[in-house]
C-alpha positions in Angstrom: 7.4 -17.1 -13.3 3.5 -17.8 -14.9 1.1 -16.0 -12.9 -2.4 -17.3 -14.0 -5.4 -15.3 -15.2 -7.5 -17.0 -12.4 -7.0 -18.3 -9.1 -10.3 -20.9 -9.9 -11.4 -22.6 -12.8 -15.1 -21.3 -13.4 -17.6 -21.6 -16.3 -18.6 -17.6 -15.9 -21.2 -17.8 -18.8 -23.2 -20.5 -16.9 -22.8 -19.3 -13.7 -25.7 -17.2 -12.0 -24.7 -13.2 -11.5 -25.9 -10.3 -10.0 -25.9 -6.8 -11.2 -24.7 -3.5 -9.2 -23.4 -0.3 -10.3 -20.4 -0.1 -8.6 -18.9 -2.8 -6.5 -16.3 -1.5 -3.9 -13.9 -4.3 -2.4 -13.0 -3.7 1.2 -14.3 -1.9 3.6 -11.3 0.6 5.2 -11.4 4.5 5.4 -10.7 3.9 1.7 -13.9 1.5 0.8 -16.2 3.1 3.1 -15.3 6.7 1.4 -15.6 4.9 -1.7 -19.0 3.3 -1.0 -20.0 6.9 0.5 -19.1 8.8 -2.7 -20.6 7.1 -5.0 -23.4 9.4 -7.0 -26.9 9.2 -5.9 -29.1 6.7 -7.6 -26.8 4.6 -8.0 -26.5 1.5 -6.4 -23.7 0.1 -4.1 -22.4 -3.2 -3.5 -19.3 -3.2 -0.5 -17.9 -6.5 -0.6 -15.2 -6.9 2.6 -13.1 -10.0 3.5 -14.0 -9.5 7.2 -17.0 -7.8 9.1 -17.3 -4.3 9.3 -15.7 -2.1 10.8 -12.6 -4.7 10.6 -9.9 -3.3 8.7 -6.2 -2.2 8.5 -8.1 0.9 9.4 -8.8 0.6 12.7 -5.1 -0.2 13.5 -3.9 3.5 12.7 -3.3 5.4 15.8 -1.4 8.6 15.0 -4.2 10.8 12.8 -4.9 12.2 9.6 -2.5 15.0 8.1 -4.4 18.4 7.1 -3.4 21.9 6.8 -6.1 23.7 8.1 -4.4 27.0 9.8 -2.9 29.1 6.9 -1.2 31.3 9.6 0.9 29.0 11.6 0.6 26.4 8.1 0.4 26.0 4.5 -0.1 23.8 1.7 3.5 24.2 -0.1 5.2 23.0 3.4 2.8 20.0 3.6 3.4 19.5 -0.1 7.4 19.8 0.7 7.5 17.4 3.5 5.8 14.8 1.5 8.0 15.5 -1.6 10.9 15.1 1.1 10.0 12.2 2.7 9.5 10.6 -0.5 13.3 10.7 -1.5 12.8 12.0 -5.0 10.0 9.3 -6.5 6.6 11.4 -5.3 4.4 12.4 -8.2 4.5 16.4 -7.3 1.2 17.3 -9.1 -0.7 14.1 -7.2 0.9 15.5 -3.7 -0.3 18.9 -4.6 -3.8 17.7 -5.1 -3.7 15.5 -2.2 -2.4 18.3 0.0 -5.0 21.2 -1.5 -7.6 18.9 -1.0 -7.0 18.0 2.9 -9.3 20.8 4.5 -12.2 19.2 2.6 -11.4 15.9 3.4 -11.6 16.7 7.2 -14.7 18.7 6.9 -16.2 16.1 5.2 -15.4 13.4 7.8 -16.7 15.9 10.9 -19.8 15.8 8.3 -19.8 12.0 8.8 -19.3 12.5 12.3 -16.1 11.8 13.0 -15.2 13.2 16.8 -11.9 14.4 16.3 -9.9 15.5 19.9 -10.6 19.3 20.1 -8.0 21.8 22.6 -9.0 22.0 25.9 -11.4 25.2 26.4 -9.7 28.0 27.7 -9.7 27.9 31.3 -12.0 30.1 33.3 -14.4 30.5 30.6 -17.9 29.6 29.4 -16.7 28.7 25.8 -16.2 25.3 24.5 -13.6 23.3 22.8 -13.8 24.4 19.4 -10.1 23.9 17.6 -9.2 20.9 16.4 -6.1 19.5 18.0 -2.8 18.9 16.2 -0.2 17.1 16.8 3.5 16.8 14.8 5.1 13.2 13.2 7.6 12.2 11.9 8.7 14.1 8.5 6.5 16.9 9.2 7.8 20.9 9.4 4.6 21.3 11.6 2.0 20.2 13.9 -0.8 19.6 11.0 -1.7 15.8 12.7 -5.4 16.0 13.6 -6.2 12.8 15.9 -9.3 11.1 17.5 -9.5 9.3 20.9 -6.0 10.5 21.4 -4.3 7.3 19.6 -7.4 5.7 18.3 -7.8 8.0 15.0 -8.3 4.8 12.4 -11.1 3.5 14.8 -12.9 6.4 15.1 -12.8 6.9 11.7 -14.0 3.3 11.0 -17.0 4.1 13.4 -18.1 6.9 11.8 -17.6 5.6 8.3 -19.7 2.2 8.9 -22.7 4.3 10.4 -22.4 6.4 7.0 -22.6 3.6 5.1 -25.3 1.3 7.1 -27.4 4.3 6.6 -27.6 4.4 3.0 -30.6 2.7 1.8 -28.2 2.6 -1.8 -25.3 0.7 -0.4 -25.4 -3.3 0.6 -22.5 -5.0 2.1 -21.5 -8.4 1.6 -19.4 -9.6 4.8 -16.8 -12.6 5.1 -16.7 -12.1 1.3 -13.5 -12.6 -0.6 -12.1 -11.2 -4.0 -10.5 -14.1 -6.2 -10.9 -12.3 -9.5 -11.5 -9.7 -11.9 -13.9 -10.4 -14.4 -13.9 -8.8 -18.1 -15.8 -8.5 -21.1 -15.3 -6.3 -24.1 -11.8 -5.1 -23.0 -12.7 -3.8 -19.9 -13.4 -5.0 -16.0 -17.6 -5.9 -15.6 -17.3 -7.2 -12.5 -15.9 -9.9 -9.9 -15.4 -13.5 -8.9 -15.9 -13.6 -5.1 -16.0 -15.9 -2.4 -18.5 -16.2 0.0 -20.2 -19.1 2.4 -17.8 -21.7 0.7 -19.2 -21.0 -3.3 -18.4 -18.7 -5.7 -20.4 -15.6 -6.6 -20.2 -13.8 -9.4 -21.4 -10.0 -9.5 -21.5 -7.9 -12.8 -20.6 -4.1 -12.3 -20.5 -1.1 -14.1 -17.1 -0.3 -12.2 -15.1 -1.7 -9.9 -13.1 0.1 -7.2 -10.1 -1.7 -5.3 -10.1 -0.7 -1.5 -8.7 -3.6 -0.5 -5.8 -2.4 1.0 -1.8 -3.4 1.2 0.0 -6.2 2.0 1.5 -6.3 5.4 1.3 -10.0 5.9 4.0 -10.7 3.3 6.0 -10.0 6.5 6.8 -12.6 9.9 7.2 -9.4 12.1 3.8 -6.7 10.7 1.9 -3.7 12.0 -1.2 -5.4 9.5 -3.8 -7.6 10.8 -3.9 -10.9 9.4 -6.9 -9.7 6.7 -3.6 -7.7 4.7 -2.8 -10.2 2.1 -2.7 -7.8 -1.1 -6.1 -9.7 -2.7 -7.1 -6.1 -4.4 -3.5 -6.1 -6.0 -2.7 -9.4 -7.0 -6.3 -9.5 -8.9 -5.5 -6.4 -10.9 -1.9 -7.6 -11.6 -3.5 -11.6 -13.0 -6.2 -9.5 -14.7 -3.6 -6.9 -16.5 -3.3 -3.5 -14.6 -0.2 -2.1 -14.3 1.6 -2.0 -11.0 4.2 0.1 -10.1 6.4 1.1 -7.0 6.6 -2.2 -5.2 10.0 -2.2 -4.1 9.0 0.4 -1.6 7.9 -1.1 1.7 7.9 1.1 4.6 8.9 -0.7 8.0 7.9 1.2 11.0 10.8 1.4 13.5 8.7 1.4 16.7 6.9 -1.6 16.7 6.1 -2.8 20.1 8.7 -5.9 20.5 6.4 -8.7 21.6 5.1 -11.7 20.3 2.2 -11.2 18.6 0.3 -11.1 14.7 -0.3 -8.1 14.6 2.7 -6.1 16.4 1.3 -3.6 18.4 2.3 0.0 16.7 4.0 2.8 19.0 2.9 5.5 16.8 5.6 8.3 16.6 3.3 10.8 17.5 5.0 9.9 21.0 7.9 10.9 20.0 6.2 14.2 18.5 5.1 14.5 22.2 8.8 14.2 23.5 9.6 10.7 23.7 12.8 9.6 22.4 14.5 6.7 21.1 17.4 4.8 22.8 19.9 1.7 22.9 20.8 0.0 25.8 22.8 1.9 26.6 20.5 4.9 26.7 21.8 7.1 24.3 19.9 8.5 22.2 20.1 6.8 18.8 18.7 9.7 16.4 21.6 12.3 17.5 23.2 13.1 14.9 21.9 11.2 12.1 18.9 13.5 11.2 18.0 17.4 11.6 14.6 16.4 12.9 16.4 13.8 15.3 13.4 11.2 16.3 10.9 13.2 14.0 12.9 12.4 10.6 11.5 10.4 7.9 10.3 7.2 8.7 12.5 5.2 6.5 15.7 7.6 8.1 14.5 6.7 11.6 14.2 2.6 10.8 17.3 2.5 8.9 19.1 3.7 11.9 17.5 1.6 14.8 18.3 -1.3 12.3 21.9 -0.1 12.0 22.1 0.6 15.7 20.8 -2.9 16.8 22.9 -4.5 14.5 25.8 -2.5 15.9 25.1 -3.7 19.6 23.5 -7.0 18.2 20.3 -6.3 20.3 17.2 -7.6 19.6 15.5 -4.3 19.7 15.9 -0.4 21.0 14.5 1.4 23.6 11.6 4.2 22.9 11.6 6.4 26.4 8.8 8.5 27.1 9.6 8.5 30.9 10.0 12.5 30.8 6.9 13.4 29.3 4.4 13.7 32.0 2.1 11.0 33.1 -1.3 12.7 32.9 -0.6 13.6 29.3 0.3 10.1 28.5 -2.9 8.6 29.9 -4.8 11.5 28.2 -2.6 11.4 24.8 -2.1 7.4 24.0 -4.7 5.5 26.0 -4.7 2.6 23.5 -0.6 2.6 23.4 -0.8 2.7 27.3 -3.2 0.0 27.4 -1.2 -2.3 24.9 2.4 -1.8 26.9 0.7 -2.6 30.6 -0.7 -6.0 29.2 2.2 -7.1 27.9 3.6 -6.1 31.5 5.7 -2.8 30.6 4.4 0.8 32.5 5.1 3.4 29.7 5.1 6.5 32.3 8.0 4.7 34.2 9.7 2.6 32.4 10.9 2.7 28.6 9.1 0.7 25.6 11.0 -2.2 23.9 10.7 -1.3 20.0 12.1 -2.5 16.9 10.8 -2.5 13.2 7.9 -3.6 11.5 6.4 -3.8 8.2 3.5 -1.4 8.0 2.6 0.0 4.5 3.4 -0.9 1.2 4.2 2.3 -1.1 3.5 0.3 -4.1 0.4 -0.5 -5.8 -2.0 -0.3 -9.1 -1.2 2.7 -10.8 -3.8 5.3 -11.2 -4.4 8.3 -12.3 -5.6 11.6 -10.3 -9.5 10.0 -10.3 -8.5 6.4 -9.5 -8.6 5.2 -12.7 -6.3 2.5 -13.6 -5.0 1.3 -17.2 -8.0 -0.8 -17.1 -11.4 0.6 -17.7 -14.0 0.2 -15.3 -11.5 -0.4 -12.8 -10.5 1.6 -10.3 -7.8 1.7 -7.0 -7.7 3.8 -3.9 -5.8 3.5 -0.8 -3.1 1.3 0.2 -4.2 -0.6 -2.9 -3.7 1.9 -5.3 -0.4 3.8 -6.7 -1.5 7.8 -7.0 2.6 8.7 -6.8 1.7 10.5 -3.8 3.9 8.7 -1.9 7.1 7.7 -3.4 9.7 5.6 -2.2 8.7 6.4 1.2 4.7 8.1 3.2 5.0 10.6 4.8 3.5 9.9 8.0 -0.2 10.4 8.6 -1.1 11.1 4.7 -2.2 7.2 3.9 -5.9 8.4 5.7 -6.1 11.5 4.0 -5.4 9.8 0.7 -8.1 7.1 1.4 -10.7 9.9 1.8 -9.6 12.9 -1.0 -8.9 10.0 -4.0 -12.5 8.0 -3.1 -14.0 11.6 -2.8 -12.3 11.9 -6.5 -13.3 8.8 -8.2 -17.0 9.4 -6.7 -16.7 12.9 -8.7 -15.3 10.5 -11.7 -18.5 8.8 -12.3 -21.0 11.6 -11.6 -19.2 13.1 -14.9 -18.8 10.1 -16.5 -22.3 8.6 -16.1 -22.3 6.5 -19.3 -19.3 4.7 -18.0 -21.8 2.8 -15.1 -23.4 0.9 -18.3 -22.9 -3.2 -18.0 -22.5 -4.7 -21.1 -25.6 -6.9 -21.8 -24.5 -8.9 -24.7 -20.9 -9.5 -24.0 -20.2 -12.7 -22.1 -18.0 -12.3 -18.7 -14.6 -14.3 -18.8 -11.7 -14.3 -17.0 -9.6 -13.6 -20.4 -7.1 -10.9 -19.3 -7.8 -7.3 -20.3 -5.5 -5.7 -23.5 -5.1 -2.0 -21.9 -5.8 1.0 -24.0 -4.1 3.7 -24.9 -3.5 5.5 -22.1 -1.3 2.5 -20.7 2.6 3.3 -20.6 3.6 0.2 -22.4 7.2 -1.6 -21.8 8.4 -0.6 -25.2 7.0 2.6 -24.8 8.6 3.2 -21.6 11.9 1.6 -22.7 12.9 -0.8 -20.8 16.4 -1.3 -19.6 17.9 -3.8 -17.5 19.8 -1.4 -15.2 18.9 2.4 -15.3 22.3 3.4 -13.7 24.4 1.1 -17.1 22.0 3.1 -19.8 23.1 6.5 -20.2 19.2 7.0 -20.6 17.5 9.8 -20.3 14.7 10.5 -18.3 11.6 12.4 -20.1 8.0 12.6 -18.6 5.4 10.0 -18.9 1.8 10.7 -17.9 -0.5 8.8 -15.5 -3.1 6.7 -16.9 -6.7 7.4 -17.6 -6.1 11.6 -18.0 -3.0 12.2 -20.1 -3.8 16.2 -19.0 -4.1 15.4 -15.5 -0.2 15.5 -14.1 0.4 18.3 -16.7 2.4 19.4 -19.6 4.8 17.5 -21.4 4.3 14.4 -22.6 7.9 13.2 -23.6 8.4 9.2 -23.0 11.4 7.3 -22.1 13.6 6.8 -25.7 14.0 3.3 -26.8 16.3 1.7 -25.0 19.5 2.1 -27.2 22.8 0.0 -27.7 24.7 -1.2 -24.5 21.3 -1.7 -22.4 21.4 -4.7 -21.3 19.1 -7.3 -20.9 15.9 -6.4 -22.6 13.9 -9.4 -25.3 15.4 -8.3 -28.6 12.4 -6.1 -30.4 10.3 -5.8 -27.2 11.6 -4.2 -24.9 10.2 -6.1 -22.1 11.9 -7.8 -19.4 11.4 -11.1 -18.5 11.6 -11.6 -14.7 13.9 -13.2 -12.9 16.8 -12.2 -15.8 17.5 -9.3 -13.8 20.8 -8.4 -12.6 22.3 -10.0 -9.6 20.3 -13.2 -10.6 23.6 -15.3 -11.2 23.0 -18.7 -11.8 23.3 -21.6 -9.1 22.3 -19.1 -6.6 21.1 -20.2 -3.3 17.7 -20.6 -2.9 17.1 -19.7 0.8 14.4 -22.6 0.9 14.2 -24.4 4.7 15.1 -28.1 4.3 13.4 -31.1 5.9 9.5 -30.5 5.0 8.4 -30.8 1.5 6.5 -27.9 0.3 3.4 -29.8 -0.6 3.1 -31.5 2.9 3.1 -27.5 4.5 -0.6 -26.9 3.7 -1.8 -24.1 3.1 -0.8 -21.7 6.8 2.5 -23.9 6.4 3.3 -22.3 3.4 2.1 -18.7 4.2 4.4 -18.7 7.3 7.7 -20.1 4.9 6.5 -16.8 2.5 6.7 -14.5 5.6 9.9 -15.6 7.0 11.9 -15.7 3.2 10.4 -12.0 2.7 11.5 -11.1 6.7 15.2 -12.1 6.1 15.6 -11.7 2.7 13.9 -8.9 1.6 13.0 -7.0 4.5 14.9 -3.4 6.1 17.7 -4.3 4.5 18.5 -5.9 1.6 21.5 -7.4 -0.6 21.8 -8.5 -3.9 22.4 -12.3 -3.0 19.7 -12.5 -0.5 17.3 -11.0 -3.1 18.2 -13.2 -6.0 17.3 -16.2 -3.2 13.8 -15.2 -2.7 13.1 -14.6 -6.2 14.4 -18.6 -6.6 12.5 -19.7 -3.4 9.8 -17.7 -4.9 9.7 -19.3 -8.0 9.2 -22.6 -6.6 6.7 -21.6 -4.2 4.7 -20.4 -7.0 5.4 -24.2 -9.3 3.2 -25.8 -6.0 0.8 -23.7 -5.6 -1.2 -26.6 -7.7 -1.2 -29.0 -5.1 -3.6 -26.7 -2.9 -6.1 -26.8 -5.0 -5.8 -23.8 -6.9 -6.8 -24.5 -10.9 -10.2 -27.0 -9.7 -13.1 -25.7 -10.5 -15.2 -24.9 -7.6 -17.6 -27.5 -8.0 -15.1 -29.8 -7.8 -14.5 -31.9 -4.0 -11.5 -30.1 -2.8 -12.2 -26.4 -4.0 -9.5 -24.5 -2.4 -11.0 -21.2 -0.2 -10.1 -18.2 0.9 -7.2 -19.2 2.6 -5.3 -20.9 -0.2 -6.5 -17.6 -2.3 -4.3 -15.8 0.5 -1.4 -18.0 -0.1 -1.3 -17.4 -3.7 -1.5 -13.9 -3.3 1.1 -13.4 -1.3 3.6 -15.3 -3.3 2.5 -13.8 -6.8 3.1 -10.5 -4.9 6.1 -11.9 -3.1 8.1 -12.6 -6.3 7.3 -9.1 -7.7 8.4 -7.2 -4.7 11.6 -9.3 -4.4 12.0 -8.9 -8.1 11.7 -4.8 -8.4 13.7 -4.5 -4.9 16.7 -7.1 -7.1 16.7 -5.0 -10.3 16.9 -1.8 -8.2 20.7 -1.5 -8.0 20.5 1.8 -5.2 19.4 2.6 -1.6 16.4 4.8 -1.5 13.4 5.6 0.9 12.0 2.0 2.0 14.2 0.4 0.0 17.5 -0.4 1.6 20.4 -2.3 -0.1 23.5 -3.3 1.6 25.8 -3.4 -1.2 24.2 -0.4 -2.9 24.4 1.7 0.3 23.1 5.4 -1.5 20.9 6.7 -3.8 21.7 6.8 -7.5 20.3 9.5 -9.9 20.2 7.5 -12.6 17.8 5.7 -10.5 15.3 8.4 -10.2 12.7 6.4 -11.8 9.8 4.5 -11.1 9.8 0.8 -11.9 6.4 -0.7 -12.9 4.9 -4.3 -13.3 2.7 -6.2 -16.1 1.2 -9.5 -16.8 1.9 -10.6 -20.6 -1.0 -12.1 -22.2 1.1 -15.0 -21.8 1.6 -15.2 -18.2 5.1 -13.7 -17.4 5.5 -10.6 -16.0 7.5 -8.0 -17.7 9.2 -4.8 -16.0 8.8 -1.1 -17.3 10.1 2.5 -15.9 8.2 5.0 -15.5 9.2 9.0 -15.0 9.1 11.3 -12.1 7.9 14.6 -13.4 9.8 17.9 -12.3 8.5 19.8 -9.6 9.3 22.9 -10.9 6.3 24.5 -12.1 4.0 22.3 -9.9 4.8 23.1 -6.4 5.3 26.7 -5.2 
C-alpha cells in the first residue's frame, strides 16, 4: 500500500502563508492545555476542525485520575494499576511521570477554574465543602477519580479550558479549520496545510503540536463524535513520524445499546457506585472472571460481555443499577440519567441495555517525555500522541490527566528550548517528507522480524525519541534480526506491509458486492471503512478476518483518486474536508488491521481468536513508518523493565 506525502497537490512556494510560533491543532483538554502552556510572548495559533468547545472532550463522563491523599493513596499504586491494566506494554518511567505529576495537573485546572464536585459539608455545621470528591473505576486499587457535574467531567473541563484560552490576548483560534498536511523545510516540520472556508491556507510555525485526537470513527458502533477521524495521526504518518502501538484499540463494554453516532457512554464509574453487569438472564457476568469483578480492566470487562453475548447470542447485556439508590443516581449521573430516559429506559428502575464500543485508540505518534516526536518541530499530545503511558490497554480516567501533564510538559519544552521557535526564512516549505534524525529507532536498528514469537530474539531497551536520557539507563537496541527470521527485505530490515503472516494468498477480501466503489461517494465509502473495521477487526479478531481487511483495505486505498484527492485545490472539483476524512481513515485503517495481523497473541485491546493468550515473546511494541517511497514498513520497539523505575 502507497500512502502519499500529500492529501492535495499545492504549489507551497507560491502560495500566501502566515506566520505563528506555535500552531496547536485541535482544540480538546489536550489542545487547549497545549494552547494554554505555551511560554509567554509567544504567539498562538489553535486551529480546530469544529467550534470550540466541540471535542472528544466533552464526551468524557467519568473524571480525571489523581492521587491527591497520600494517607488513604499513593503514587506507586496509581503507577501499579496503570502498569496492570496495560498488560505488560506501558512505558514505566512515562507512567511514573504521568502519575507524580497528577496533583499539579488538578491544581492547575482548579486554577483555570475547573468546578470539580466537592463532599457534601459535614452536616450541622458552618463549614463548606472543601474536599474534592473521588470516586473508583474500573482498574483502580482506589477511589483517586475526581469528577465534575457528577458525569459531565470532559465538559466542564472543556468550559473552563475555552474561557482560558479566549482570554489570552496571545492565542487566536481558527474554527471549522481542517489539517490536511504537515509542511517541512530543512528536515524538519515549519508548519501546516489546512482547510478552511473551502481554500487552502497555509501557516508557517516555529512548532507544531498535534491535539488532534484519536480515531473512534474508524468504527460503525463508537463512543467518538463524528469530528474523530485520526487527521493529527495520519498527517504525521504521510509526513514521516513514527507511529507505534496501533493494534491497541480499547472498546468500552458499556455502551448504551441504541441507535445512534455517537453511542451514548455508561461510564463505569456506575458500576464503581454499585451497579453491576448482567445477561438475560440476570446473572451477573463478571463473577468469577476477575478479582475486581465489574471494576477489572476495561479490556477484561469487554472481552467477557463479548464472550457472554456470544454465548447467549444476545445482542447486548444488561448493566443494573436498580439497587443503588435513586437520589444518588439523580445526583451522581445526571447526564447518563438524562440519555437512558430519552431513549425511553428509567435507570433507577429498570436495567440499561449495554454492549461494546470503540472508545480510545492506545496507539499513536510516538513521543518522548516532552512531546516530542522523531520529527523536529513537531510535537503530539493526547489521544494523538504515543507517551507508552498506556500500553496495550488505559487505564481508566488517565487519557485527561495525560492531555493536561504532557501539554503542561511540552509548554516547559519550549520555554528551555527558545531557539527551537525560529522559522526558517530562506528555506522554501514543501510537502517533501521529513528524513528523521538521530534519535529515531530506525527499522534496521530495531530489527525487524516478521514474527517476534518464531525469532528467538532477544529483547534489549530502546529509548524514546527526542531525549535518549529521558526513560533512563541502558540504551541496548534490538540485535539484527538473525537467521530463521522470517520475512524481513534482505539487507533492510524493513517489512513491507501486507507480507505479514497470515496474509495467504487468494484470501477473501471481505468487500460488499453490488456497488462499485467509485459510485459510494465520499460518506459511502466512510460507512464501507466502518463496517470492514467493525467485523473484521473489531473486539475480537482472527487471522483470516484480518488478512480480509488489509485486502479490502488495499483497494480502498487504489480509489481514493476518484474523490478527488491528488487535484490541486484550484482545480473545479477540489476534494474538502470530508474526502480528507475518508482518506484518513483508510490510511489509518490499513495500519491498524496490519499491526493487529502481524500480532500473532491476545493482549490488552487486542483480542485474537486463534491466538487466544498472551505470548512473551510478544512483549514488544510494534511501530509504523512511511518509506521515502511510500510504503510503510513495520519496526519493534522495547518495553523497558520496571525494576528500578517504579517503587
Amino acid at each position: 500500500m502507497l500512502i502519499p506525502r500529500g492529501l492535495l497537490a499545492a504549489d507551497l512556494a507560491r502560495m500566501p502563508s502566515e506566520e505563528v510560533d506555535v500552531l496547536v491543532v485541535g482544540s480538546g483538554v489536550a489542545g487547549l492545555s497545549a494552547a494554554l502552556a505555551v511560554p509567554p510572548g509567544r504567539s498562538v495559533l489553535l486551529a480546530t476542525k469544529d467550534r470550540l468547545g466541540h471535542s472528544a472532550t466533552r464526551y468524557a463522563q467519568g473524571g480525571i485520575a489523581a492521587v491527591l491523599d497520600l494517607v488513604s493513596d499513593s503514587v506507586a499504586e496509581h503507577v501499579a494499576d496503570t502498569l496492570a491494566a496495560g498488560a505488560g506494554l506501558c512505558d514505566p518511567v512515562a507512567v511514573r511521570t504521568l502519575v507524580s505529576e497528577g496533583g499539579q495537573a488538578i491544581a492547575d485546572l482548579l486554577g483555570r477554574g475547573v468546578r470539580f464536585d466537592r463532599e457534601p459539608a459535614p452536616a450541622g455545621g458552618d463549614l463548606p465543602a472543601t474536599e474534592l470528591a473521588r470516586t473508583r473505576e474500573g482498574g483502580h486499587s482506589r477511589s483517586r477519580v475526581v469528577h465534575a457535574g457528577g458525569d459531565a467531567t470532559g465538559a466542564e473541563l472543556e468550559r473552563a479550558l475555552t474561557e482560558a484560552v479566549r482570554s489570552e490576548e496571545a492565542v487566536r483560534s481558527a474554527e471549522h479549520t481542517f489539517l490536511v498536511d504537515l509542511v517541512t523545510a530543512g528536515g524538519r516540520v515549519v508548519g501546516a496545510l489546512l482547510w478552511s472556508g473551502g481554500r487552502p491556507r497555509l501557516v508557517r510555525a516555529g512548532a507544531v503540536v498535534l491535539a488532534s485526537g484519536g480515531a473512534g470513527q474508524l468504527y460503525a458502533d463508537t463512543t467518538n463524535p463524528p469530528l474523530s477521524t485520526g487527521d493529527g495521526i495520519a498527517a504525521a504518518l504521510r509526513a514521516g513520524a513514527v507511529l507505534a502501538d496501533l493494534e491497541f484499540v480499547q472498546f468500552h463494554p458499556t455502551a448504551l445499546h441504541v441507535d445512534g453516532d455517537p453511542r451514548p457512554l455508561i461510564s463505569e464509574a456506575m458500576r464503581g457506585e454499585g451497579a453491576v453487569l448482567r445477561d438475560g438472564d440476570g446473572s451477573p457476568v463478571m463473577a468469577g472472571v476477575h478479582p475486581l469483578g465489574d471494576l477489572a480492566p476495561r479490556d477484561v470487562v469487554t472481552r467477557a460481555v463479548a464472550a457472554r453475548m456470544a454465548a447467549t447470542g444476545a445482542r447486548h447485556l444488561w448493566l443494573d443499577a436498580t439497587a443503588v439508590p435513586a437520589d444518588h443516581l439523580e445526583r451522581r449521573f445526571p447526564t447518563i440519567l438524562a440519555r437512558c430516559r430519552a431513549a425511553g429506559i428509567e435507570p433507577t428502575r429498570q436495567p440499561i441495555p449495554v454492549s461494546p464500543a470503540a472508545h480510545y485508540l492506545m496507539g499513536g505518534v510516538v513521543t518522548d517525555l516532552d512531546g516530542r516526536t522523531t520529527l523536529p518541530g513537531l510535537f503530539a499530545v493526547g489521544e494523538a500522541a504515543c507517551t507508552g503511558v498506556h500500553g496495550a490497554n488505559r487505564l481508566a480516567s488517565n487519557s485527561l490527566l495525560e492531555g493536561v501533564v504532557f501539554a503542561a510538559r511540552i509548554g516547559r519544552a519550549l520555554a528551555e528550548a527558545p531557539g527551537a521557535l525560529e522559522i526558517p526564512a530562506d528555506l522554501p516549505p514543501s510537502l517533501a517528507g521529513v528524513e528523521n534524525g538521530p534519535a529515531h529507532l530506525r527499522p534496521e536498528e530495531a530489527g525487524v522480524v516478521d514474527n517476534p514469537a518464531r525469532s528467538g530474539l532477544e529483547v534489549g531497551y530502546a529509548p524514546p525519541p527526542g531525549d535518549p536520557n529521558a526513560a533512563g539507563p541502558g540504551a541496548a537496541r534490538f540485535p539484527a534480526a538473525g537467521p530463521g527470521a522470517t520475512g524481513p527485505v534482505a539487507g533492510t530490515g524493513a517489512m513491507p506491509l501486507g507480507a505479514g503472516p497470515g496474509a495467504e494468498p487468494g484470501a477473501g477480501t471481505g468487500a460488499e458486492p453490488g456497488v462499485g466503489t467509485g459510485a459510494l461517494g465520499a460518506e459511502g465509502l466512510r460507512g464501507r471503512v466502518r463496517r470492514l473495521m467493525t467485523g473484521r477487526v473489531g473486539v475480537v479478531r482472527s487471522g483470516e478476518g484480518l488478512a480480509e481487511a488489509v485486502a479490502e483495505l488495499e483497494r480502498l486505498n487504489g480509489v481514493l483518486g476518484d474523490l478527488g484527492l491528488g487535484r490541486r485545490s484550484t482545480a473545479s472539483g477540489a476534494p474538502g474536508s470530508g474526502v480528507f476524512e475518508v482518506a484518513n481513515l483508510v490510511e489509518l485503517g490499513r495500519a491498524v488491521a496490519e499491526l493487529a495481523l502481524r500480532r500473532e497473541e491476545s493482549r490488552g485491546g487486542h483480542w485474537r481468536s486463534d491466538h487466544p493468550a498472551p505470548v512473551e515473546a510478544w512483549r514488544v511494541r510494534q511501530t509504523l513508518t512511511r518509506s521515502a517511497e511510500g510504503g510503510l514498513e513495520a519496526g519493534l520497539l522495547a518495553v523497558p523493565a520496571a525494576a528500578g523505575v517504579c517503587p
